[in-house]
CHARMM-style PDB file with segment names, atoms N, HN, CA, C and O in Angstrom:
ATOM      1  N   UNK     1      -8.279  24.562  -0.944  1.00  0.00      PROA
ATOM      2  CA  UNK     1      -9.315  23.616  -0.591  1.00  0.00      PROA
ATOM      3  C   UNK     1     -10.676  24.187  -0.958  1.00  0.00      PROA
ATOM      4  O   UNK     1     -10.904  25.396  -0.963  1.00  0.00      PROA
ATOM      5  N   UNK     2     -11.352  23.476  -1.190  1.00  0.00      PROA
ATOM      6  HN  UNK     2     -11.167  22.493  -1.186  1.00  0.00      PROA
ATOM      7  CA  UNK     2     -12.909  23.713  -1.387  1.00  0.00      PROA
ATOM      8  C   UNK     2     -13.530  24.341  -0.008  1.00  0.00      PROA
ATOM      9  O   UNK     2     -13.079  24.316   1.138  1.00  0.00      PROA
ATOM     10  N   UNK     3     -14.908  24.997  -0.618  1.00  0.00      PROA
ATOM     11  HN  UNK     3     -15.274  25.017  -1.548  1.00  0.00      PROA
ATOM     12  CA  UNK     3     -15.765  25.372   0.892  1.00  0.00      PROA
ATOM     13  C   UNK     3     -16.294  24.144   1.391  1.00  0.00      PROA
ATOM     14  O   UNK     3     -16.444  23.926   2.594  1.00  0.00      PROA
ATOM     15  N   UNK     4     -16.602  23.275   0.407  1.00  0.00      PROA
ATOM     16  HN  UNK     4     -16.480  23.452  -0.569  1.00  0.00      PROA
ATOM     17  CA  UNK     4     -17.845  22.089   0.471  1.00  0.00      PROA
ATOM     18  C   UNK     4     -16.905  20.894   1.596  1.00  0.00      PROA
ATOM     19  O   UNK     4     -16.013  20.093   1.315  1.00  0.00      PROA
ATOM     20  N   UNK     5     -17.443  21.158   2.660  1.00  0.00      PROA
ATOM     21  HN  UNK     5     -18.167  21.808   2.888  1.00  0.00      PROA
ATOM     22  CA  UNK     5     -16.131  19.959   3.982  1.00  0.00      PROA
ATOM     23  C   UNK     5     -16.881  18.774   3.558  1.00  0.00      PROA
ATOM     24  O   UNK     5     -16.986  18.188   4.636  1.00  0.00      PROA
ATOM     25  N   UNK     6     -17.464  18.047   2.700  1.00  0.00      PROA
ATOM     26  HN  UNK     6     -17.378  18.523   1.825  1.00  0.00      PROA
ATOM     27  CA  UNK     6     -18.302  16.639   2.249  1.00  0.00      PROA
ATOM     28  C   UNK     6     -17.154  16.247   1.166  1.00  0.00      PROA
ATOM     29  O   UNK     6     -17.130  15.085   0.761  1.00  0.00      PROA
ATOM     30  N   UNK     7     -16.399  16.991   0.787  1.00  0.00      PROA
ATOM     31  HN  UNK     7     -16.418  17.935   1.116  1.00  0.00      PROA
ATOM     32  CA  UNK     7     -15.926  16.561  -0.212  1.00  0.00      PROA
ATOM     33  C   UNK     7     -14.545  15.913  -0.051  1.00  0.00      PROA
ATOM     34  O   UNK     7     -13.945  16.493   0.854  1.00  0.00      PROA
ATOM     35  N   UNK     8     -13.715  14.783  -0.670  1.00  0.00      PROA
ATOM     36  HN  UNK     8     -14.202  14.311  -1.405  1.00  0.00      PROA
ATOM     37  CA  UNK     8     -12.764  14.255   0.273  1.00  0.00      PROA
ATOM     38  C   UNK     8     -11.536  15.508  -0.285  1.00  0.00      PROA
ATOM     39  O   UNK     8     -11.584  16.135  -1.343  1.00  0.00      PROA
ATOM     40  N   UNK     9     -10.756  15.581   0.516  1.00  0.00      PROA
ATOM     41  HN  UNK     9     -10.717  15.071   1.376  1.00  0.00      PROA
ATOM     42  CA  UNK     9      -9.088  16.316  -0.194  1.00  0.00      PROA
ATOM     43  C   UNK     9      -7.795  15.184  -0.101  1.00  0.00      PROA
ATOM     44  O   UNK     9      -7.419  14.757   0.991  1.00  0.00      PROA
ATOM     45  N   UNK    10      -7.390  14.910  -0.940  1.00  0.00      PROA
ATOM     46  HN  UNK    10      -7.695  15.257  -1.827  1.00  0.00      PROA
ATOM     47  CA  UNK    10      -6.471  14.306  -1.039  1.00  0.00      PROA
ATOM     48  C   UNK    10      -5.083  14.654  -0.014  1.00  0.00      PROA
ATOM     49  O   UNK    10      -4.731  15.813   0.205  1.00  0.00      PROA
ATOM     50  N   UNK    11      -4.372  13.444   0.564  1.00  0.00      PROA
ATOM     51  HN  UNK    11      -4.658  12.502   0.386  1.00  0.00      PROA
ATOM     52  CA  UNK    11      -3.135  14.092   1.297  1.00  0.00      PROA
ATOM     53  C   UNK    11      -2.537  12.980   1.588  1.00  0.00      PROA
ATOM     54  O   UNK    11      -3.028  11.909   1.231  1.00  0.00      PROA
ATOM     55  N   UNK    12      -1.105  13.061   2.450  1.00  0.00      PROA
ATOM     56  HN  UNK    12      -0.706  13.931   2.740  1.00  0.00      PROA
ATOM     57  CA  UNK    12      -0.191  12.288   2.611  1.00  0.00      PROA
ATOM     58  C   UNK    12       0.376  12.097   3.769  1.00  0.00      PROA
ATOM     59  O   UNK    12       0.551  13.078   4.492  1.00  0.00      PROA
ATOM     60  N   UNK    13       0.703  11.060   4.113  1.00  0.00      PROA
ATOM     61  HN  UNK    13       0.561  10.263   3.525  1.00  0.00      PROA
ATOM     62  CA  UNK    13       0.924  10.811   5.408  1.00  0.00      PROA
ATOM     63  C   UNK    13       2.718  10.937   5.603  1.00  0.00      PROA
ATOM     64  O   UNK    13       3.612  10.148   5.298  1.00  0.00      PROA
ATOM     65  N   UNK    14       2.754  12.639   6.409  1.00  0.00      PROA
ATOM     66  HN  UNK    14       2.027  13.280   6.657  1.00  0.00      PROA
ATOM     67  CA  UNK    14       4.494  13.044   6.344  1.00  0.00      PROA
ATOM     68  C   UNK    14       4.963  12.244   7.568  1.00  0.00      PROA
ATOM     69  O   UNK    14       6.166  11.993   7.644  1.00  0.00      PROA
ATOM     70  N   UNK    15       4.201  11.853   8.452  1.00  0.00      PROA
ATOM     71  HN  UNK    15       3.224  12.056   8.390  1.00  0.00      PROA
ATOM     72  CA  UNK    15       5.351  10.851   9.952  1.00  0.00      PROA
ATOM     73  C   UNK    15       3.799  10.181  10.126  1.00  0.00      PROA
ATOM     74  O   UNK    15       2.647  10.451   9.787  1.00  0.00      PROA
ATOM     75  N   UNK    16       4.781   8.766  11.136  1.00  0.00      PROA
ATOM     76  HN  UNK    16       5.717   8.546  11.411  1.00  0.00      PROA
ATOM     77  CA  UNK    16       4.354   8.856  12.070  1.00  0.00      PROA
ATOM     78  C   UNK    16       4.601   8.103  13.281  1.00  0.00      PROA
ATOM     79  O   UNK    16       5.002   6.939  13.298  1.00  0.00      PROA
ATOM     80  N   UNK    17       4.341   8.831  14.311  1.00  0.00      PROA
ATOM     81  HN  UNK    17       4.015   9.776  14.297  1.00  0.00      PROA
ATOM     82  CA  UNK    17       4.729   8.034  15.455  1.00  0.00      PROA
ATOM     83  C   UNK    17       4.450   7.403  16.632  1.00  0.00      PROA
ATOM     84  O   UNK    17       3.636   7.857  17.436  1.00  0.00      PROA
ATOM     85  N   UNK    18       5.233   6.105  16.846  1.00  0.00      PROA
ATOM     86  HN  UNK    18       5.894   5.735  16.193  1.00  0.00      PROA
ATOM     87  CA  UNK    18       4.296   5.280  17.905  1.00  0.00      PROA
ATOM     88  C   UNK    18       4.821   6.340  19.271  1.00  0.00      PROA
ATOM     89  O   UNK    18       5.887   6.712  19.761  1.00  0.00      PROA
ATOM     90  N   UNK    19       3.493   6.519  19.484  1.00  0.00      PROA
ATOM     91  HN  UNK    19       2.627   6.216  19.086  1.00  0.00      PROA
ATOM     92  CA  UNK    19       3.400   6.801  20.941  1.00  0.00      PROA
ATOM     93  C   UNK    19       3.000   5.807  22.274  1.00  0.00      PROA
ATOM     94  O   UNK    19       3.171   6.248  23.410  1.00  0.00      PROA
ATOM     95  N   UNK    20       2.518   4.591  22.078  1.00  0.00      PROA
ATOM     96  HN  UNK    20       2.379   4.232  21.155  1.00  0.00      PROA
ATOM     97  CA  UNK    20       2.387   3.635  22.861  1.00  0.00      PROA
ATOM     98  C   UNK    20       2.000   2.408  21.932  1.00  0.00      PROA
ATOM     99  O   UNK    20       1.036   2.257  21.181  1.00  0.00      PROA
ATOM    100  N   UNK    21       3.531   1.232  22.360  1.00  0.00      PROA
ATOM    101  HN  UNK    21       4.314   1.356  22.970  1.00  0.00      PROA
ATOM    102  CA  UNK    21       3.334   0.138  21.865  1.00  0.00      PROA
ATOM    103  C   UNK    21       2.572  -0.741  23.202  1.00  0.00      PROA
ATOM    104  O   UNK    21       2.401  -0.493  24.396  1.00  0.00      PROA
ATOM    105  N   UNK    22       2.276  -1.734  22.412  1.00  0.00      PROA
ATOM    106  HN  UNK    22       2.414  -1.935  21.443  1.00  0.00      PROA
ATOM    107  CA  UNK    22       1.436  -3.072  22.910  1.00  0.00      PROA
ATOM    108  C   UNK    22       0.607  -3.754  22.448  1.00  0.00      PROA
ATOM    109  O   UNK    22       1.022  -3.911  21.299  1.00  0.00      PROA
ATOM    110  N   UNK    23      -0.483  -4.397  22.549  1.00  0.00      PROA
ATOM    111  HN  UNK    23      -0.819  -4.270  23.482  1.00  0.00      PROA
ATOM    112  CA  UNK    23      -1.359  -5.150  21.597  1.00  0.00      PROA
ATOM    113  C   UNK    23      -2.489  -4.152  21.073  1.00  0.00      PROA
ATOM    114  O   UNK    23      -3.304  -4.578  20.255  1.00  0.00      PROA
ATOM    115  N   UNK    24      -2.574  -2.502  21.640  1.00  0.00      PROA
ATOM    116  HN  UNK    24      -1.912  -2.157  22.304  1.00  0.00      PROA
ATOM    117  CA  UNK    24      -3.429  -1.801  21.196  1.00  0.00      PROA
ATOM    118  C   UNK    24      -2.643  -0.810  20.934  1.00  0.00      PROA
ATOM    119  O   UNK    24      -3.004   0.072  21.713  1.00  0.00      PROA
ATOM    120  N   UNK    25      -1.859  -0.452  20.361  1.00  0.00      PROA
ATOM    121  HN  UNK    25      -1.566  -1.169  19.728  1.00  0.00      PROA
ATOM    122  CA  UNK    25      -0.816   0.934  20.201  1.00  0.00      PROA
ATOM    123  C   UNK    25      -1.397   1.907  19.779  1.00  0.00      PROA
ATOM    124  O   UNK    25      -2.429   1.823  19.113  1.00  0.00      PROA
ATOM    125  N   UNK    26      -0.724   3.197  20.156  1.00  0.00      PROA
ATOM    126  HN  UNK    26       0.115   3.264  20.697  1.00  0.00      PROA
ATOM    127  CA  UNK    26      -1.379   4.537  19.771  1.00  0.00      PROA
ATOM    128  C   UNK    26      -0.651   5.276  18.836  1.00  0.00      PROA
ATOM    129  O   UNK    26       0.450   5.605  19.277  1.00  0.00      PROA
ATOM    130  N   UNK    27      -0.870   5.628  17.766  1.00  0.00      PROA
ATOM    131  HN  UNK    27      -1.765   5.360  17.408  1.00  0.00      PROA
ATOM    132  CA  UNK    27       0.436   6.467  17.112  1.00  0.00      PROA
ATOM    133  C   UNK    27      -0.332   7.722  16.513  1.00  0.00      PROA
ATOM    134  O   UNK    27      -1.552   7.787  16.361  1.00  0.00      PROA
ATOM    135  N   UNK    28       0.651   8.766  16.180  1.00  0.00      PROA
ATOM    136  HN  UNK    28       1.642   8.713  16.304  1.00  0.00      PROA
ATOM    137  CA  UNK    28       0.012   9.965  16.280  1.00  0.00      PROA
ATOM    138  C   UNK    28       0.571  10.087  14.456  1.00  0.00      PROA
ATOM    139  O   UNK    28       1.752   9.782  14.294  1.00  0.00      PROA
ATOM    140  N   UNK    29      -0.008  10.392  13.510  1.00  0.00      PROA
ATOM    141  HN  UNK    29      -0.968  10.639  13.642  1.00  0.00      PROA
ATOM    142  CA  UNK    29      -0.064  10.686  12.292  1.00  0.00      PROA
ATOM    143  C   UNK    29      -0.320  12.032  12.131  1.00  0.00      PROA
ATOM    144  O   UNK    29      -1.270  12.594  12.676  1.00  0.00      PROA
ATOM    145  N   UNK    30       0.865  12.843  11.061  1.00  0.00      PROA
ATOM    146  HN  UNK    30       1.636  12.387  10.619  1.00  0.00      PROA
ATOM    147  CA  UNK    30       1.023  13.619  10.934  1.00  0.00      PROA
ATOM    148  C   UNK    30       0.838  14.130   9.178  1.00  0.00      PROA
ATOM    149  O   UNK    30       1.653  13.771   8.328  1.00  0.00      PROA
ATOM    150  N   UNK    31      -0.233  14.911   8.895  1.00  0.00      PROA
ATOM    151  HN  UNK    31      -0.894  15.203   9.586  1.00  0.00      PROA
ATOM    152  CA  UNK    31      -0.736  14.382   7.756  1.00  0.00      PROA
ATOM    153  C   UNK    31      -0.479  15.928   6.486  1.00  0.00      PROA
ATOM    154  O   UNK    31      -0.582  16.994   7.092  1.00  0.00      PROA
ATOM    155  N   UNK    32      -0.263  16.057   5.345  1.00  0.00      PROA
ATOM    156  HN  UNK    32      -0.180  15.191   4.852  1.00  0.00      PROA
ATOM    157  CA  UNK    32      -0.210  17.055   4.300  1.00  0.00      PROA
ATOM    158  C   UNK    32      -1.050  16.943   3.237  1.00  0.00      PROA
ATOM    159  O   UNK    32      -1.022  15.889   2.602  1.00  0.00      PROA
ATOM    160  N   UNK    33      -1.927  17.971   2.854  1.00  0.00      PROA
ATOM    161  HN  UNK    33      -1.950  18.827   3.370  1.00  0.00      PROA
ATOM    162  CA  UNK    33      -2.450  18.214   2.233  1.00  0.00      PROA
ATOM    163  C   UNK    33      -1.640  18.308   0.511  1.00  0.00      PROA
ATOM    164  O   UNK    33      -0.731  19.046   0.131  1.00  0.00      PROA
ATOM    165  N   UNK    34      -2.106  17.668   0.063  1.00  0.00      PROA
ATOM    166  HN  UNK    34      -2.844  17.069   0.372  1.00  0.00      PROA
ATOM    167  CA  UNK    34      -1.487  17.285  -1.265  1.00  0.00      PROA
ATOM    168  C   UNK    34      -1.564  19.244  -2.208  1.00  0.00      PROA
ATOM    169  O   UNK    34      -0.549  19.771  -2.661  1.00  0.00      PROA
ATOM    170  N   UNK    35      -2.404  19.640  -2.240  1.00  0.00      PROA
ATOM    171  HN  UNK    35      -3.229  19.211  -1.872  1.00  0.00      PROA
ATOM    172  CA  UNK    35      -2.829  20.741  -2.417  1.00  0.00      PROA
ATOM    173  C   UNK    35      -1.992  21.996  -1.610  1.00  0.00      PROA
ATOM    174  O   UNK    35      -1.492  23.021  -2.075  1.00  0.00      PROA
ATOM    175  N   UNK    36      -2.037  21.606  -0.538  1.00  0.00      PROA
ATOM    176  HN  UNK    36      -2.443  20.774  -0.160  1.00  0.00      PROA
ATOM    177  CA  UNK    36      -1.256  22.688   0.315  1.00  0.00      PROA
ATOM    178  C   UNK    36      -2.911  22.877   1.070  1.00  0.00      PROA
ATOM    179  O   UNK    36      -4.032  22.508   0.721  1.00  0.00      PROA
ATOM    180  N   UNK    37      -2.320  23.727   2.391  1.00  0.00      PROA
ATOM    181  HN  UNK    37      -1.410  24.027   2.674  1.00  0.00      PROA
ATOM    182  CA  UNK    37      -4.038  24.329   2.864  1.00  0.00      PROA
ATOM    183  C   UNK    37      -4.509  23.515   4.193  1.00  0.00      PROA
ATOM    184  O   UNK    37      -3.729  23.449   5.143  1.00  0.00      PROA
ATOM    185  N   UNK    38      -5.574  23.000   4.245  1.00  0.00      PROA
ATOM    186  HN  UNK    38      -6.207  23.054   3.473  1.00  0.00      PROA
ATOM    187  CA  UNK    38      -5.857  22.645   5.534  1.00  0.00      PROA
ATOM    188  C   UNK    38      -7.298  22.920   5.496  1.00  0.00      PROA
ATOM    189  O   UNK    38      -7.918  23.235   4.480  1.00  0.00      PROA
ATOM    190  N   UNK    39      -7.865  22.757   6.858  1.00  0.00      PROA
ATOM    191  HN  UNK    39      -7.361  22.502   7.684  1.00  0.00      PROA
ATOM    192  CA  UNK    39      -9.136  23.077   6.914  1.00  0.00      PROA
ATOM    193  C   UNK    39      -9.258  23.291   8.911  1.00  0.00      PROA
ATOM    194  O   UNK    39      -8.573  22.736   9.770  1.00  0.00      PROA
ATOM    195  N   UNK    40     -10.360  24.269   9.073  1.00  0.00      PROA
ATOM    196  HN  UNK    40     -10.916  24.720   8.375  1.00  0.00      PROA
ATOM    197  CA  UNK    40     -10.665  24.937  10.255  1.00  0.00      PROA
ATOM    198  C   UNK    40     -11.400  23.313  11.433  1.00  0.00      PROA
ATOM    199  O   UNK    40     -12.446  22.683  11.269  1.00  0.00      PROA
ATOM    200  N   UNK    41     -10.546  23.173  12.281  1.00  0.00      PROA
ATOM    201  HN  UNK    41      -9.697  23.684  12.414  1.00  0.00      PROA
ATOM    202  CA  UNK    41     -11.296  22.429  13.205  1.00  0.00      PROA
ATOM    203  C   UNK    41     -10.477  23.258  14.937  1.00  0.00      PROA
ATOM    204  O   UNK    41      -9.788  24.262  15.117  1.00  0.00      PROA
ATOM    205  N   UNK    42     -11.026  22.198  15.862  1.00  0.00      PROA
ATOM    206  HN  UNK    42     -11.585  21.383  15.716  1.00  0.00      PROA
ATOM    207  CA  UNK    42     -11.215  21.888  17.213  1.00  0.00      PROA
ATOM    208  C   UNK    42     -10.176  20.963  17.597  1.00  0.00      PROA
ATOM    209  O   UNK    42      -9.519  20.640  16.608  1.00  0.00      PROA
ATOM    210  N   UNK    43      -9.677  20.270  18.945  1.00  0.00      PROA
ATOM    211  HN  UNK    43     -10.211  20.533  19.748  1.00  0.00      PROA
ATOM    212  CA  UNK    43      -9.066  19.787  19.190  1.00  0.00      PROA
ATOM    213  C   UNK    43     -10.378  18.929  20.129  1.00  0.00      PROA
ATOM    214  O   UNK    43     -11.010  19.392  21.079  1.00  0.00      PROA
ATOM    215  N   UNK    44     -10.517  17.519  19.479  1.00  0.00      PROA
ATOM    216  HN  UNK    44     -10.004  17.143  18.708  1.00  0.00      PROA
ATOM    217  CA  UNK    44     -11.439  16.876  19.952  1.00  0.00      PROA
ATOM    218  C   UNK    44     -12.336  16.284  18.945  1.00  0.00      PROA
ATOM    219  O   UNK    44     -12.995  15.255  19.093  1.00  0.00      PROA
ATOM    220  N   UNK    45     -12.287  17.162  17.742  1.00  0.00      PROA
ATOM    221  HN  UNK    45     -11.753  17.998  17.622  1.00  0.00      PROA
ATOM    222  CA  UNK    45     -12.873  16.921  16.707  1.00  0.00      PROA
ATOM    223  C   UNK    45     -12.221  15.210  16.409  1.00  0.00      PROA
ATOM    224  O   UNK    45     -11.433  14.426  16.939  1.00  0.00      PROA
ATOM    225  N   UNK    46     -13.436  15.299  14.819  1.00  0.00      PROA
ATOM    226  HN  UNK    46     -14.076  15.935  14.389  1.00  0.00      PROA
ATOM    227  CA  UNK    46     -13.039  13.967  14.508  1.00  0.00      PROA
ATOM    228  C   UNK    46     -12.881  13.781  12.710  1.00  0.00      PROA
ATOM    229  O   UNK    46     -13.555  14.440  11.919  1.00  0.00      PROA
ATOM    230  N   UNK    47     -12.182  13.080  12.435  1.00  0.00      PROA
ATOM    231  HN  UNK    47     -11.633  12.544  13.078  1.00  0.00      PROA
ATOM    232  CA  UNK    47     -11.890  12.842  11.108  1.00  0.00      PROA
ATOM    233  C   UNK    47     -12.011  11.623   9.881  1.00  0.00      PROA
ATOM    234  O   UNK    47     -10.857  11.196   9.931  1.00  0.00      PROA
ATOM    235  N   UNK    48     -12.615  10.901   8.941  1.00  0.00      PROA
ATOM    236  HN  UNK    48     -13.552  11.248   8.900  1.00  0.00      PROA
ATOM    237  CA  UNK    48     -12.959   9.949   8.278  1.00  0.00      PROA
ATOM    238  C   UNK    48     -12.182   9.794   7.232  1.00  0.00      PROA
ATOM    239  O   UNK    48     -12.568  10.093   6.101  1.00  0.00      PROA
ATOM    240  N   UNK    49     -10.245   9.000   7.643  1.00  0.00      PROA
ATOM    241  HN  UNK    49      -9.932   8.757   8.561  1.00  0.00      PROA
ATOM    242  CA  UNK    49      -9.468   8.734   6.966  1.00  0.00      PROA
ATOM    243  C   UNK    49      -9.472   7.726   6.187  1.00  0.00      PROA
ATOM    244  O   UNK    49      -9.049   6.693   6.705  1.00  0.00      PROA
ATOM    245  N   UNK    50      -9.843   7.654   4.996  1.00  0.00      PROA
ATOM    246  HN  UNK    50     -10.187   8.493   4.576  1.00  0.00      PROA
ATOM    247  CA  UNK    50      -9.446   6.592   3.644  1.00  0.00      PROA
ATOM    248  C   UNK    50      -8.258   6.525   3.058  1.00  0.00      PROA
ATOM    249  O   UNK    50      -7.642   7.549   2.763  1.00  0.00      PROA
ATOM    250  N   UNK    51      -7.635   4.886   2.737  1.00  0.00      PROA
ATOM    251  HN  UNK    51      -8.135   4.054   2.977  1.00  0.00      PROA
ATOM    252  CA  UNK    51      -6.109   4.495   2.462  1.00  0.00      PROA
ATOM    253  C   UNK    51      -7.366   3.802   1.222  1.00  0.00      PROA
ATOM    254  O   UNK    51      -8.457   3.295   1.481  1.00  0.00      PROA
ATOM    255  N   UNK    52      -6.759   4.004  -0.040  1.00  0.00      PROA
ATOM    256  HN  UNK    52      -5.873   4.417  -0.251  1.00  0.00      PROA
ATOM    257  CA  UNK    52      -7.406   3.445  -1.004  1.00  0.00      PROA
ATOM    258  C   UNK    52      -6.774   1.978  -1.258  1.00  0.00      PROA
ATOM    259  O   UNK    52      -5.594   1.630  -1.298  1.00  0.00      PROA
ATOM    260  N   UNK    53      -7.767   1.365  -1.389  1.00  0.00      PROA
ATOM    261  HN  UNK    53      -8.726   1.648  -1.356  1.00  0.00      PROA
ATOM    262  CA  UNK    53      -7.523  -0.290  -1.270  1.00  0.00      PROA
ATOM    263  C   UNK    53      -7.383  -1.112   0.121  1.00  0.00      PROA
ATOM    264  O   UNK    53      -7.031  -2.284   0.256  1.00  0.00      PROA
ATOM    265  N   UNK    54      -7.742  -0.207   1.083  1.00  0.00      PROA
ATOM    266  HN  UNK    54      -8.028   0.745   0.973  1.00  0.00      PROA
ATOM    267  CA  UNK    54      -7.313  -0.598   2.174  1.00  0.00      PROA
ATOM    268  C   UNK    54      -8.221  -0.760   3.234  1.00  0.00      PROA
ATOM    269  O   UNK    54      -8.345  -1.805   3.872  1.00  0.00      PROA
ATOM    270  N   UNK    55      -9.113   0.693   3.497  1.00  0.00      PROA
ATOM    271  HN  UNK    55      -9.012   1.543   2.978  1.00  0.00      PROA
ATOM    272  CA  UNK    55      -9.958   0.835   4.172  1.00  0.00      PROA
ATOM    273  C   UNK    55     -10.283   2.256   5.032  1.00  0.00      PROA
ATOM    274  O   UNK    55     -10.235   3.246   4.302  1.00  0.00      PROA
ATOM    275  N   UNK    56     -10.452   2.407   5.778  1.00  0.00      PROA
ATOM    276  HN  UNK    56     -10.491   1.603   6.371  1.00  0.00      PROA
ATOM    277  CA  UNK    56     -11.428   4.001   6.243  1.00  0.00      PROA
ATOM    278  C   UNK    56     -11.024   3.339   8.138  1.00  0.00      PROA
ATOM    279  O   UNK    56     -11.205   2.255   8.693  1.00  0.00      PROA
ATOM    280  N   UNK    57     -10.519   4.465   8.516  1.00  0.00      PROA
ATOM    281  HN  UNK    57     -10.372   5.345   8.064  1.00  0.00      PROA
ATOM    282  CA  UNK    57     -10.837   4.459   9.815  1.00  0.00      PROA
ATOM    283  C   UNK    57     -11.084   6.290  10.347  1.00  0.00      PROA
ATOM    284  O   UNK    57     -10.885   7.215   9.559  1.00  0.00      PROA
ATOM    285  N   UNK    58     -11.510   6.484  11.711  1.00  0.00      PROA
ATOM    286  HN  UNK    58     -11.671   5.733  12.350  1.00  0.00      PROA
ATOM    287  CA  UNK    58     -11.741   7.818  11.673  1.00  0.00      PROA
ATOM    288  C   UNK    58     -10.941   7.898  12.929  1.00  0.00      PROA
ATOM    289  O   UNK    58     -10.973   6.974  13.742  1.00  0.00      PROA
ATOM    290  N   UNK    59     -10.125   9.118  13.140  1.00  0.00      PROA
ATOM    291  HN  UNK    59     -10.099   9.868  12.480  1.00  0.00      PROA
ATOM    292  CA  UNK    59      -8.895   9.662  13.934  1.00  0.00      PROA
ATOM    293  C   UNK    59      -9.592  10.472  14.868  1.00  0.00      PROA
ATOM    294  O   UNK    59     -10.735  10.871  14.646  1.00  0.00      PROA
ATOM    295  N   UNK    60      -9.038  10.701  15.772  1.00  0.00      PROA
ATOM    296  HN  UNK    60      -8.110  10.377  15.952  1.00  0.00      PROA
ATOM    297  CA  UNK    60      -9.119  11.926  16.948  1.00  0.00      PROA
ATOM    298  C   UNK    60      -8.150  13.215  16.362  1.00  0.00      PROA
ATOM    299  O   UNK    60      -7.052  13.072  15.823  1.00  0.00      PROA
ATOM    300  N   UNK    61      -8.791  14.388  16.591  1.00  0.00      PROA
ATOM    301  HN  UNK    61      -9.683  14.504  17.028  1.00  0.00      PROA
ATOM    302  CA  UNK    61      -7.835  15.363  16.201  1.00  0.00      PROA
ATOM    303  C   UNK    61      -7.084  16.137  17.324  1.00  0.00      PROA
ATOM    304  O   UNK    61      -7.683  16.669  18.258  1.00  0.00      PROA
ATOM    305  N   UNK    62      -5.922  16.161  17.191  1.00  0.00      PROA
ATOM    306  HN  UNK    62      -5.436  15.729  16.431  1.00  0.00      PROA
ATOM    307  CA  UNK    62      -5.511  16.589  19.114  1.00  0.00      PROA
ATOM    308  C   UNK    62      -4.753  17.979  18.766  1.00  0.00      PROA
ATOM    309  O   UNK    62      -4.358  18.586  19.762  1.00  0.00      PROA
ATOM    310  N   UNK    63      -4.518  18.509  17.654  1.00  0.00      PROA
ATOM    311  HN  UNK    63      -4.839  18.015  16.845  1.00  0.00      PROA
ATOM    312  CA  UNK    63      -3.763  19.799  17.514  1.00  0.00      PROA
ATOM    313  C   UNK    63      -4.564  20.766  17.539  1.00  0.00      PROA
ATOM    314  O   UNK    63      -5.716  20.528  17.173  1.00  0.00      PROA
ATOM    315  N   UNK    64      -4.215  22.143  17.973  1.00  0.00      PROA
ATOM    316  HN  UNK    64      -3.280  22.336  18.270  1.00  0.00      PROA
ATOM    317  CA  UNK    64      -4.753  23.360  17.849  1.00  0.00      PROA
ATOM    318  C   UNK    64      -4.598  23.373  16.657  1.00  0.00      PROA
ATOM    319  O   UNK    64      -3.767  22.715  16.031  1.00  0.00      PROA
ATOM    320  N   UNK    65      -5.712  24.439  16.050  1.00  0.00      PROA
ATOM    321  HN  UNK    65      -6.388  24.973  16.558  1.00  0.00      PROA
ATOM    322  CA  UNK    65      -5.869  24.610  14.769  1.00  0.00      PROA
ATOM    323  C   UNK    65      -4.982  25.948  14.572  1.00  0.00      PROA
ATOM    324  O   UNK    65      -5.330  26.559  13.561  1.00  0.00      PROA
ATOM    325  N   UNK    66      -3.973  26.529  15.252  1.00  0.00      PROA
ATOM    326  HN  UNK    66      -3.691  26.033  16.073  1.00  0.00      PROA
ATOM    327  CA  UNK    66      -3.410  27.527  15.236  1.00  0.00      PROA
ATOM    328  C   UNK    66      -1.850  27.264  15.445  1.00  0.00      PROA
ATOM    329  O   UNK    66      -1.074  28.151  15.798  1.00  0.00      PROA
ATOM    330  N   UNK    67      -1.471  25.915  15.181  1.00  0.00      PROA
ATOM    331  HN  UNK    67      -2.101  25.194  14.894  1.00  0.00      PROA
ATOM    332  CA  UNK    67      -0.361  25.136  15.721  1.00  0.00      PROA
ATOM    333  C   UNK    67       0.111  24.646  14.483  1.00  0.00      PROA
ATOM    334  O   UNK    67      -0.421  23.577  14.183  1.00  0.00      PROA
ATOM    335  N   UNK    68       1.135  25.174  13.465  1.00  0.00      PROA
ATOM    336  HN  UNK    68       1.567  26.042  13.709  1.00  0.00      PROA
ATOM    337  CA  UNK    68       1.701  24.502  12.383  1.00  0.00      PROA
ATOM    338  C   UNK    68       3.271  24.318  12.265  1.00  0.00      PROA
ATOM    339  O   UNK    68       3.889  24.026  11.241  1.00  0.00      PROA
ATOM    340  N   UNK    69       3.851  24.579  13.691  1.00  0.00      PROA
ATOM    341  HN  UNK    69       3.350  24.817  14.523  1.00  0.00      PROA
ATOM    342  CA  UNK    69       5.039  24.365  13.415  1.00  0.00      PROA
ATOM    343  C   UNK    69       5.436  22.830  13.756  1.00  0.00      PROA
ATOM    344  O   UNK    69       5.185  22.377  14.873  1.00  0.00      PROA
ATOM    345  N   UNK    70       6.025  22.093  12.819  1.00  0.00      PROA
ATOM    346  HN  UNK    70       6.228  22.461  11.911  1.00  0.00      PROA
ATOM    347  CA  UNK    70       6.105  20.265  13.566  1.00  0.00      PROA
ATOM    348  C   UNK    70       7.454  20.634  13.478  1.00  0.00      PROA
ATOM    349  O   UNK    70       7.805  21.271  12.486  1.00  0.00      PROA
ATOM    350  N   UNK    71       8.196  20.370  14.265  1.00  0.00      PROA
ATOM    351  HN  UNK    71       7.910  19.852  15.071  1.00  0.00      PROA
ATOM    352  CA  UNK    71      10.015  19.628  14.613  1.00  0.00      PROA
ATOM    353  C   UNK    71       9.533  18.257  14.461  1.00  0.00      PROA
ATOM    354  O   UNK    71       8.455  17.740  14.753  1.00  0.00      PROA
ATOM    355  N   UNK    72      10.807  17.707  13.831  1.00  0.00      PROA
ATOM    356  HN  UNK    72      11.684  18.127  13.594  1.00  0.00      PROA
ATOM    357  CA  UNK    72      11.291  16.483  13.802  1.00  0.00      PROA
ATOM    358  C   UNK    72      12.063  15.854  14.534  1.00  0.00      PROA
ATOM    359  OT1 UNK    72      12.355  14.689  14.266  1.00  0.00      PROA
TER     360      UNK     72
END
């Protein structure tokens, strides 16, 4: 990854899952860096996700940044 955090990184969306259905559902997206890598945050932080052709929404980040093992 680049130093420059302005710059977008490409990645892919490996799961994801509903954690609460209803007319406002919550699901937790689990995301890979196309590149490999990552970048240094917080748990609380926040993120400005683009689906091309689609639109931009921005996520809550809830993982430790020291936390890379996912089970399936």
């Amino acid at each position: 990854m680049t130093d420059n955090i302005y710059l977008p990184a490409m990645a892919r969306i490996a799961d994801i899952t509903l954690e609460t259905g209803g007319p406002r559902p919550i699901r937790t997206f689990r995301i890979e860096f196309i590149n490999g890598g990552g970048f240094d945050h917080q748990p609380g932080q926040c993120a400005l996700l683009s689906v091309f052709g689609k639109g931009e929404s921005v996520a809550s980040i809830s993982s430790a940044p020291h936390f890379t093992d996912y089970k399936q």
